[in-house]
N, C-alpha and C positions, 0 to 999 in steps of 0.2 A: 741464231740459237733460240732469241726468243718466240720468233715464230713457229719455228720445228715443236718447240714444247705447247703452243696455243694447239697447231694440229693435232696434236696426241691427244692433247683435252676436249676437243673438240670429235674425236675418234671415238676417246671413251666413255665421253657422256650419251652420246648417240645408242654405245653398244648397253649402256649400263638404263638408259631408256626403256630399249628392247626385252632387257634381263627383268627389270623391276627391284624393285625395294631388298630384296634377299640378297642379289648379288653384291647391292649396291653394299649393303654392311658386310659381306664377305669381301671388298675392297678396301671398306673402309677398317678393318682389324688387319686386312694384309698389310698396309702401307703401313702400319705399325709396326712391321715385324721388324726384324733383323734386315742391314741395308741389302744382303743379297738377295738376287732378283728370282732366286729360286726356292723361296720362302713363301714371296707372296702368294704364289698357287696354292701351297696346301693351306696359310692361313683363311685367306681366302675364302679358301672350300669350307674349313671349319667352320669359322663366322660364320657363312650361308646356313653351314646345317644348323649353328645354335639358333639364326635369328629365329628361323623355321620354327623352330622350338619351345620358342620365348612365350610364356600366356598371353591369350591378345584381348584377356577378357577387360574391358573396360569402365566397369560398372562402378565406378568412383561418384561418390552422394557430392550434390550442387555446392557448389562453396558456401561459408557461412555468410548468412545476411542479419543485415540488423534485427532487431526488435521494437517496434514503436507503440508507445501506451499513446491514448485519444481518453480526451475527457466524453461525458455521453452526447457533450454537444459539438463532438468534432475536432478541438483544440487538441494541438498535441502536447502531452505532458512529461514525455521522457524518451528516449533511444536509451535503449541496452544493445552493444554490441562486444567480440571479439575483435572482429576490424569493423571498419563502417562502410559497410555496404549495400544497398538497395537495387534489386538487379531488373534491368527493365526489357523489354521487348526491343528489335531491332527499329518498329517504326517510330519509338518513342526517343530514337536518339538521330540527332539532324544528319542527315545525308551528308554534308559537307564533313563533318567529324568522321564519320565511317571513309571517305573517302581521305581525307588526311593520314588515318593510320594504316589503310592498304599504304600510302606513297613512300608512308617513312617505315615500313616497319617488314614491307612486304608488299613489291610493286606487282610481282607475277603472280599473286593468291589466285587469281580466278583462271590462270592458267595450268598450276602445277597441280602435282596430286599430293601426297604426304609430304613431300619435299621437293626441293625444287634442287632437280639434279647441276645445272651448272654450276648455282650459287652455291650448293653445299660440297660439289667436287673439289671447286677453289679454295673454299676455306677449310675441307680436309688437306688438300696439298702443303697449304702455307700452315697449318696445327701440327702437322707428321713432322715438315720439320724444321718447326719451332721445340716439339719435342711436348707439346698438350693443347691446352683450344686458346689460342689469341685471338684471332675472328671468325666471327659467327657467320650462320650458314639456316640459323630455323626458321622455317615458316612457320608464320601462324597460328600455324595447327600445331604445331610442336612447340611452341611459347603457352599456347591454350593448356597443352597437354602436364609440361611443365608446372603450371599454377597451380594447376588441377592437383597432381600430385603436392606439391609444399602445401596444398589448404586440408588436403586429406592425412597428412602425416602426423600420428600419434603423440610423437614425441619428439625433441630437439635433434636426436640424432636420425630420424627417420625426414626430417627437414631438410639438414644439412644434406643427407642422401641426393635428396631431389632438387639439391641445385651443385652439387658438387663438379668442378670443371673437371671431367672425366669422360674418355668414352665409351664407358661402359654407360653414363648415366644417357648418353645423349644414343646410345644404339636403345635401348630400353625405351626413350622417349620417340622414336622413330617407328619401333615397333606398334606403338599403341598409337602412334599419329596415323599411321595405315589402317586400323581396327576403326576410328574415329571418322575418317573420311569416306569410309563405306557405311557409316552409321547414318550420320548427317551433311546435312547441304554445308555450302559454301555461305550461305548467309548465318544457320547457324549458327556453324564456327566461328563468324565473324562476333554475332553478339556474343556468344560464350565467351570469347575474348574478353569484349569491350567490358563485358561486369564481371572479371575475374583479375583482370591488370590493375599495378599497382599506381597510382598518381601524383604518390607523394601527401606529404603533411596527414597521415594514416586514413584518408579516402583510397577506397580500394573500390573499382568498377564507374566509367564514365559518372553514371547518375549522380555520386557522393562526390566525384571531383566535383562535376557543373556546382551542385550547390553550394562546397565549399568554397571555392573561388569564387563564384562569379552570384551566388545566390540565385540562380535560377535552373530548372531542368535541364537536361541532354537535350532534348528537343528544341531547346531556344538558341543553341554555341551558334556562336559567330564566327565567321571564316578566321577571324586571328584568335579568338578565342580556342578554337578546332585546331587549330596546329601551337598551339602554345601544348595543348592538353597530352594531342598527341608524343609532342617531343618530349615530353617529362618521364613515358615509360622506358624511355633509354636506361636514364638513370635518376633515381625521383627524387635522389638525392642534392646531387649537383646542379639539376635543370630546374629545381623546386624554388616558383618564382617567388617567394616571400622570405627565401635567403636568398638566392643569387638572381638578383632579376635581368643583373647582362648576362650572364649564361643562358637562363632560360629566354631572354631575347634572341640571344644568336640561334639557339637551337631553334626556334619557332620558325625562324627565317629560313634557315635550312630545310623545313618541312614544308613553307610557301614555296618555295623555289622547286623539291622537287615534285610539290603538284603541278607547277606551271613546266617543269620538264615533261612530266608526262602528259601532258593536255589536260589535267582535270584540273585545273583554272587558267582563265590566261595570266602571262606577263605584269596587265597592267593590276589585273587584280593581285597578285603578287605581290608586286609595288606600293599599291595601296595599304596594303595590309600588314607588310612591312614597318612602313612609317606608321603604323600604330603604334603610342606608348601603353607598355600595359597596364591595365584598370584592373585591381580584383574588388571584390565584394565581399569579403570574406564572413561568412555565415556557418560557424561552428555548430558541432551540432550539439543537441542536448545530452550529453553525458549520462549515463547513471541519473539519479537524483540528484545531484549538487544541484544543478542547472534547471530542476523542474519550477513551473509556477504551483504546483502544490507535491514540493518536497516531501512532507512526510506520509500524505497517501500514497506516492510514488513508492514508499519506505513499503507501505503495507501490500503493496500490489505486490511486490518484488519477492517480502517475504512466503506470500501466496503460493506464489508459484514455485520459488525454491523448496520452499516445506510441506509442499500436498501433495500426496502420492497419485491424485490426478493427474498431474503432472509429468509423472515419469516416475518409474519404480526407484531408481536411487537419486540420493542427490546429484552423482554428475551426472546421470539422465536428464534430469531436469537445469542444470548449470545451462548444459551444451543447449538446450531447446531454447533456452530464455538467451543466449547471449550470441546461439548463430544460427538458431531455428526461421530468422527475418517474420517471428511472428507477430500478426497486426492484433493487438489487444487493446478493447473496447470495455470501457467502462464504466462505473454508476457518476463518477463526479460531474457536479452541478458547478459549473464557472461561478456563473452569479451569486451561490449559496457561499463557495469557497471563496471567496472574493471579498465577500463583506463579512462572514465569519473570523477573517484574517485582516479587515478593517476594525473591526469590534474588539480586535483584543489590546489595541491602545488602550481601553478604558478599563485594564486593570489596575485596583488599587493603589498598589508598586509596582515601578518598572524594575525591581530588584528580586522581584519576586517571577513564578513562571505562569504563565495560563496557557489552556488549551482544552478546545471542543470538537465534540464530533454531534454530524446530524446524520439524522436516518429515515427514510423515509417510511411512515407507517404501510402497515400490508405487504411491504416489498423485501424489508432490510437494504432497502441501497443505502448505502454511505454514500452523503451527498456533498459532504464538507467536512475536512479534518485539518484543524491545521493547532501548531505549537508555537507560540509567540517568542520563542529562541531563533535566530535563525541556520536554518542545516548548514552543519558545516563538520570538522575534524577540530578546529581552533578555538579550543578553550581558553585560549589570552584572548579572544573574540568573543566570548560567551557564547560560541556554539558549541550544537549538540548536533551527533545524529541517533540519539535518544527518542523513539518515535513513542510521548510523553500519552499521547491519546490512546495508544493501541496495547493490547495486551503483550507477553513475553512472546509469543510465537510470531507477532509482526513488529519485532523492533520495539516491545518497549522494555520497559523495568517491572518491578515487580507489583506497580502498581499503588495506590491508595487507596488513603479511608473515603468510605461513601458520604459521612455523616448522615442527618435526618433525612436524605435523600430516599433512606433504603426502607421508611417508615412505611414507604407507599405500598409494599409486600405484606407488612401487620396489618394493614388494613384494609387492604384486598380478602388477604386470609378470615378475617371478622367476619366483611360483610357476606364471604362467600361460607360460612357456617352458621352465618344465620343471626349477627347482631344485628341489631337498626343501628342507626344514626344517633341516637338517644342514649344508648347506654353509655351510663354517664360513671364512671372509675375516677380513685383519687388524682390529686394534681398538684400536690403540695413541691416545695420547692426543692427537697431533698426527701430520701426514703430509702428503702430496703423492701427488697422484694424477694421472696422464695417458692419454691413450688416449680419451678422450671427441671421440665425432664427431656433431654433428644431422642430420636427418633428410635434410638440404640436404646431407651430405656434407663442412660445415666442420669443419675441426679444432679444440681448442681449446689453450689454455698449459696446460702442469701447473698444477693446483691445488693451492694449501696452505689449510689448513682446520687446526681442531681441535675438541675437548671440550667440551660444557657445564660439564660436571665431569670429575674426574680420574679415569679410567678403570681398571677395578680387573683387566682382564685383556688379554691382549694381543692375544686373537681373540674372533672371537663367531660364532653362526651366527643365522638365519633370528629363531627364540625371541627369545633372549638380547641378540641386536642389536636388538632391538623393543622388548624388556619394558626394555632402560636406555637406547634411545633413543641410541645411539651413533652420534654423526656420520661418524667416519674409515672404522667398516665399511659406514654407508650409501654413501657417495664411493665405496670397494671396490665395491658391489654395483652399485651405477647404472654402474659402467664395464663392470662385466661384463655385466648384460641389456643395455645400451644405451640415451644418453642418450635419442633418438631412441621407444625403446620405451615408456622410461617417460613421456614428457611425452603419446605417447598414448594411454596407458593412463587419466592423470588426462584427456585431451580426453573418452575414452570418458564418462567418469561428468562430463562440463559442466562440465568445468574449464576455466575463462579468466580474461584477468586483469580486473580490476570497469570500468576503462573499457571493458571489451567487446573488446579486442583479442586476439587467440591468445597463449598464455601462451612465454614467451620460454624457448627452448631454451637453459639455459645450466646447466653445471656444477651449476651453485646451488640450480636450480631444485627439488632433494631436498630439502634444509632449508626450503623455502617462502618464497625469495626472488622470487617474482611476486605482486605486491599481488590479493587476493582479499576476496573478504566471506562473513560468515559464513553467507545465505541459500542461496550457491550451496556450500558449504562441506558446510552442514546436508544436503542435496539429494544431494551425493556422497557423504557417507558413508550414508544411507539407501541409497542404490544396493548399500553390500553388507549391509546390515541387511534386502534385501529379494533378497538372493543373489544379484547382482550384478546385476538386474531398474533400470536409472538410469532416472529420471522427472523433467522437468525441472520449476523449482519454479512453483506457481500460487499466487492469492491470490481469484480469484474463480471461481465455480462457475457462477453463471447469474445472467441478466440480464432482465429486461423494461421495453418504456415503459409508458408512463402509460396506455395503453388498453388492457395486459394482453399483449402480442406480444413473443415474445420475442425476443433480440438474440445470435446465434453468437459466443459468446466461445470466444478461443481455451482446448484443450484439452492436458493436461499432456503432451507426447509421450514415451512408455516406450517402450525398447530395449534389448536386452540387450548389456551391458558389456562382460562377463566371462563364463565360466565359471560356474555355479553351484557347483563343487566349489573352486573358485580365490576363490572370494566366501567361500564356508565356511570355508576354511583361513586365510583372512585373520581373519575375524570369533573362529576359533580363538584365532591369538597374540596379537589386541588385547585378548581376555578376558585374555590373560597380564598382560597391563600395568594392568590395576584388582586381579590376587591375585598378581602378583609384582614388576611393576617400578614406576616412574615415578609411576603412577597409584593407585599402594596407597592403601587408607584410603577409596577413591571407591564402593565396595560400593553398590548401591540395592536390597540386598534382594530381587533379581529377576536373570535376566543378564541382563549388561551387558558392553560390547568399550569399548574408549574408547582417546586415543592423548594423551598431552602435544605442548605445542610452546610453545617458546622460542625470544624473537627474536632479533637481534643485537645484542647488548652488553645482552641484558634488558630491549631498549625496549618491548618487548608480552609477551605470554605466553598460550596458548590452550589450552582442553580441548574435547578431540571424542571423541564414544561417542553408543552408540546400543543399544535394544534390537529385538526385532524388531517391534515398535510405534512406537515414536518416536527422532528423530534429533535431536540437538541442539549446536550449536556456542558457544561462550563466546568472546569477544576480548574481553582486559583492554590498555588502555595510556594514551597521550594523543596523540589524532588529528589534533593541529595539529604534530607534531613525532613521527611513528613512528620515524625512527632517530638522531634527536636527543636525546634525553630518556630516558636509562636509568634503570630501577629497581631499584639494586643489590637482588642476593637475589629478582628473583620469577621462577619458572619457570612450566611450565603446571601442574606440580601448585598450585600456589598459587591459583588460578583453580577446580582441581576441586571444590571445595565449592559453587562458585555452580550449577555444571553438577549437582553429586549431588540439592541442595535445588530445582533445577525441576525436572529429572528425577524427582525422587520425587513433589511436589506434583503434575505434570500426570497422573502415572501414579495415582496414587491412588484407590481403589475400582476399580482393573480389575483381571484378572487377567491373572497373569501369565505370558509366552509362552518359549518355551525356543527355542534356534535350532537348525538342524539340523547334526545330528554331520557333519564333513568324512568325505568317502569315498573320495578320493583317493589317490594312492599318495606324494601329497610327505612320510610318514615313511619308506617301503620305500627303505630305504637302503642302495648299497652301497657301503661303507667299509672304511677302511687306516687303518692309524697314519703318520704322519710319520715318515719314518727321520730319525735322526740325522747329519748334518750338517757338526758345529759343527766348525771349522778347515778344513776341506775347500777345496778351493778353487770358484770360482765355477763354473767347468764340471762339474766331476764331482760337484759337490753336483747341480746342475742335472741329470746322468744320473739319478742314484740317486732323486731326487725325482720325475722323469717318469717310471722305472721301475717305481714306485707309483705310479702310478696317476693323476697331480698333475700340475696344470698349475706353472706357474715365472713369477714377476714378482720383478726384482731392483732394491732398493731405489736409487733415482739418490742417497741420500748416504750415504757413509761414518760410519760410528758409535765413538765410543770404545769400544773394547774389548781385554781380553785375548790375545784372538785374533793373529797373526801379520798382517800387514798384506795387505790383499787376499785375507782367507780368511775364511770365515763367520764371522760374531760368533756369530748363533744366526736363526730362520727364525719364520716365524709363520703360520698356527700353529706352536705348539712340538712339537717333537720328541717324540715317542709319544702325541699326541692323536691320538685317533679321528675322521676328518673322512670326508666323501664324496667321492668319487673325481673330483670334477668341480669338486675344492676348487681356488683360484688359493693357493699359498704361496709366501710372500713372502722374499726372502733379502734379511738385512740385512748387510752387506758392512763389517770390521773395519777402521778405519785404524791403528790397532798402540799405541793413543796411551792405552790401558787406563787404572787398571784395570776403568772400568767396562763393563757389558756391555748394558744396557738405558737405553734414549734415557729422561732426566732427566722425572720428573712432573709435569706442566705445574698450575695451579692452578684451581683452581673459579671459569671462566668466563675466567679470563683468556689474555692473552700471543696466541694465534692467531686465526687470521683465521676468521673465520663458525664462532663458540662458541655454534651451538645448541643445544637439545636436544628 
């Protein structure tokens, strides 16, 4: 009996040979029918005409492959994927492996065409009836075809479609397996496979197994390595050597044995390889950014590319490119720079407190180092964040902070670029009121009262001097004189805005660095004069390609000229003053260096900014859930410069080093008078004598204790026989008779006034 039934099988594979693939699914829907045997003819015929029928178009897009970021020196910084996949050429995966999953998976492939009629006759017989599919019968090419479909499917239920045990699903997949083999070769198919099958522990395509198991390429597997791999596509679950390592032993041996049945190994190698225990290596890959060595540039690359409309016109446009586009992205980060800017920030103040820098390189905007001394994470019982504390709200961060006297370096860009010298010498008392400030809009503002970070050791200051000690009252003086208007966009010039992205708020304030900013666009600005006022806005990636090798237009860093080049020069001059005379002393890197302090309000943050003409760097110390909540009695931005001196030195290390260009400008050519004296005069005719030299007049709106006669000069500021430039504002401070003092009382170190920056 059982040979009569082999003959019949052996009759009908011959005729269904001869017939081709149509007939063969017009049997395989007959033997479905109904048991009488005068059914299966017209089923039969039906199925032939639907298979006929069936679209054969096959133009299904390549499976999703990973995504891998590289730093610009080659390091890889992250894998973004859906599954993890990396898809490789056939010569790039060892012979022995390709020849393992022909053995076990599909010994006839180089013989059959779409299917293999005997294998898949039998295992329709025994499915018919069994009553649906108990064993299998696909080749190859119809596993391939299979994948292909589940990676292409929409949605969960167009998923389910494509592996549903049904034979509708598998006449369908037979269909396109014929369309397929007239397409492509048999080797091919073969790779389409290899980087399409699943391997277990979510490595999808040999290349991602080899690395995760064994840490090395497809190109390196070892004969038991090649059949452990192979056996796992049966089922990746069960044969998945890092849960069941006797299973996926037995099954390995199962795959040596029937390469040695079929000649493609011998016996002993068989043997051999058998008695191997399995070895993995297990080499996970880099995740998302959890897992990167510079997690929160990883943050900013990421948001890059989800939120530019380079990218892709919508967000899931852009989702699906980043997470199965397998695109190779190259970009600006400096190992060495991020490496030691992420050692530098041990030397904040408090470890209770947060710091974090970004560098930039001048002329470029590359972001060369970003990092946040929290470490990335979800685990706030951990004190992580994935808070990306450096970057603005469109790249992962908040909403940003105060600059403090950081942002001075824009009043006084704007100065010399309307034409102050160096010399104009404005008051500098320790507290004051200021008015006269109008925006660009033409609103007026209230008098401002302001004072001192610290207690002010002289009464005026010019250009220098109000720099290098970081003086608020003469900053207030000088922003009313260029105009608030000029300065706010002088900082637009060089990409000033505030981190949620909106234009930075014209107000009074805004000289002390009262518009919440971040340190990336910070860094970015001040390179703008470390590259002679040449602003470049900041980038994070360089170049882009998909998985076929084509490349993808990212956008490019747009440079414009700021400033002046001699007005960038004179700037980068007096901030060289504040690292060898003021604020910044002791911050030396052995090379030049400009840099500026900033202190926030009430000490709740504190910043150092400098730059050489190589690299720019920004430091922000404080605690980001409460910036003007949370003061830190005692810390200014000097306190901060050590973090900034130790990455600045470490990034700069083994280069040499560059000198900036001498200013050529005329803002020292100065022409100057002494202040006449004054004092008792009354307020008019002091006011003659003062504009008669050469001097403009601003009379102070409060009365002062003094010795003075009442409503007659106490005394002026500047003082009486200082040397100032002729285009100086001197201030008369006006007696109420109530003596005997003659100079307004010494306010204290930070305290008693309103916005004690420094």
């Amino acid at each position: 009996m059982t040979g009569a039934r082999e003959d019949r099988e052996r009759v009908i594979v011959k005729l269904l040979r001869l017939l081709g693939a149509a007939a063969f699914a017009g049997v395989l829907v007959g033997l479905l029918a109904l048991p009488g045997v005068g059914s299966v003819g017209m089923a039969a015929r039906d199925a032939s005409d639907s298979f006929q029928n069936m679209p054969d178009d096959f133009s299904l897009s390549p499976p999703p492959e990973r995504s891998t970021v590289y730093s610009a020196d080659g390091e890889v910084l992250a894998v973004f994927y859906e599954h993890n996949r990396e898809s490789v050429s056939l010569n790039q995966i060892a012979p022995i492996m390709q020849k393992a999953v022909v053995a076990i998976e599909d010994d006839r492939f180089y013989d059959h065409g779409p299917l293999d009629f005997k294998g898949s006759f039998r295992a329709l017989v025994t499915n018919a009836q069994d009553g649906g599919i108990k064993q299998g019968g696909s080749t190859l090419t119809q596993q391939y075809v299979k994948n292909l479909l589940v990676e292409n499917a929409k949605n969960d239920k167009e998923a389910q479609a494509a592996k549903a045990p049904n034979f509708g699903r598998k006449l369908r997949e037979l269909r396109y397996a014929v369309n397929v083999e007239k397409q492509l070769t048999k080797q091919q198919i073969l790779e389409g496979y290899l980087n399409i099958a699943y391997f277990g522990s979510g490595a999808y395509g040999v290349q991602a197994a080899a690395q995760y198991y064994f840490s090395k390429d497809a190109s390196q597997l070892t004969l038991p390595e090649a059949a452990l791999l192979a056996g796992v596509t049966n089922s990746p679950y069960f044969y998945d050597p890092e849960i069941n390592q006797k299973g996926a032993t037995d099954r390995r041996n199962t795959v040596l044995y029937r390469m040695a049945q079929l000649k493609m190994i011998t016996k002993a190698q068989a043997d051999a390889a058998a008695a191997t225990p399995i070895t993995l290596h297990i080499k996970k890959p880099k995740a998302d950014c959890v897992d990167s060595k510079a997690p929160f540039f990883c943050e900013y690359v990421k948001d890059e590319i989800l939120g530019n409309p380079a990218f892709g016109k919508t967000a899931a446009d852009r989702e699906r490119l980043l997470y199965r586009g397998g695109l190779t992205i190259r970009t600006t980060l400096d190992m060495k720079a991020q490496k030691a800017a992420q050692k530098a920030l041990a030397l904040r103040p408090s470890h209770s407190k947060t710091a974090t820098e970004a560098m930039v390189k001048p002329g470029t905007g590359e972001i060369k180092a970003m990092v946040v001394s929290k470490t990335y994470g979800d685990s706030k019982k951990k004190g992580q964040t994935t808070l990306n504390l450096a970057a603005d709200y469109a790249h992962g961060g908040n909403g940003g902070y105060s600059a403090g006297s950081t942002f001075k370096i824009f009043t006084l860009a704007a100065a010399l670029d309307k034409g102050y010298s160096v010399g104009t010498t404005l008051p500098a008392p320790n507290s004051t009121t200021v008015s006269g400030y109008t925006d660009c809009k033409g609103n007026h503002f209230e008098p401002w009262t302001l004072s001192n970070a610290e207690t002010s050791k002289q009464k005026s200051a010019n250009l220098n001097t109000g720099t290098w000690e970081s003086i608020n009252t003469f900053y207030a003086y000088l922003e009313q004189r260029v105009g608030l208007c000029e300065a706010s966009k002088m900082a637009g010039n060089f990409g000033m805005k505030q981190a949620n992205g909106q234009p930075l708020q014209q107000v009074p304030s805004q000289v002390l660095g009262t518009n919440n900013i971040d340190v990336t666009h910070m860094a970015a600005a001040y390179a703008g004069f470390a590259a002679r006022g040449q602003y470049c806005t900041p980038i994070a990636i360089t170049d882009v390609t998909d998985s076929t090798g084509k490349k993808i237009n990212v956008p490019k860093s747009k440079c414009s000229k700021a400033v002046d080049s001699s007005v960038a020069d004179e700037v980068t001059r007096i901030l060289q003053g504040v690292i060898t005379n003021g604020t910044g002393r002791g911050m030396a890197i052995g090379r030049p260096a400009a840099g500026k302090t900033g202190t926030c309000e009430a000490h709740s943050c504190a910043l150092f900014a400098g730059y050489t003409p190589d690299l720019s760097a920004v430091v922000w110390y404080g605690d980001p859930a409460a910036p003007f909540g949370n003061p830190s009695p005692g810390v200014y931005g000097s306190n901060v410069g050590p973090i900034w001196r130790a990455s600045m030195r470490g990034a700069l290390q083994g280069t040499k080093p560059s000198s900036f260009h001498t200013s050529v400008g005329s803002f020292s050519d100065l022409g100057q008078a002494r202040i006449p004296n004054v004092r008792g005069l009354s307020v008019q005719e002091a006011t003659r004598q003062i504009e008669a030299a050469g001097f403009s007049v601003q009379v102070s709106p409060r009365a002062i204790d003094s010795n003075q006669r009442k409503g007659t000069v106490a005394y002026t500021s500047p003082s009486a026989g200082v040397k100032a430039d002729k285009d100086t504002s001197v201030v008369i401070f006006v007696s109420n008779g109530n003596g005997p003092h003659n100079r307004p009382s010494k306010g204290k170190r930070g305290g008693g006034g309103i916005w004690p920056f420094n």
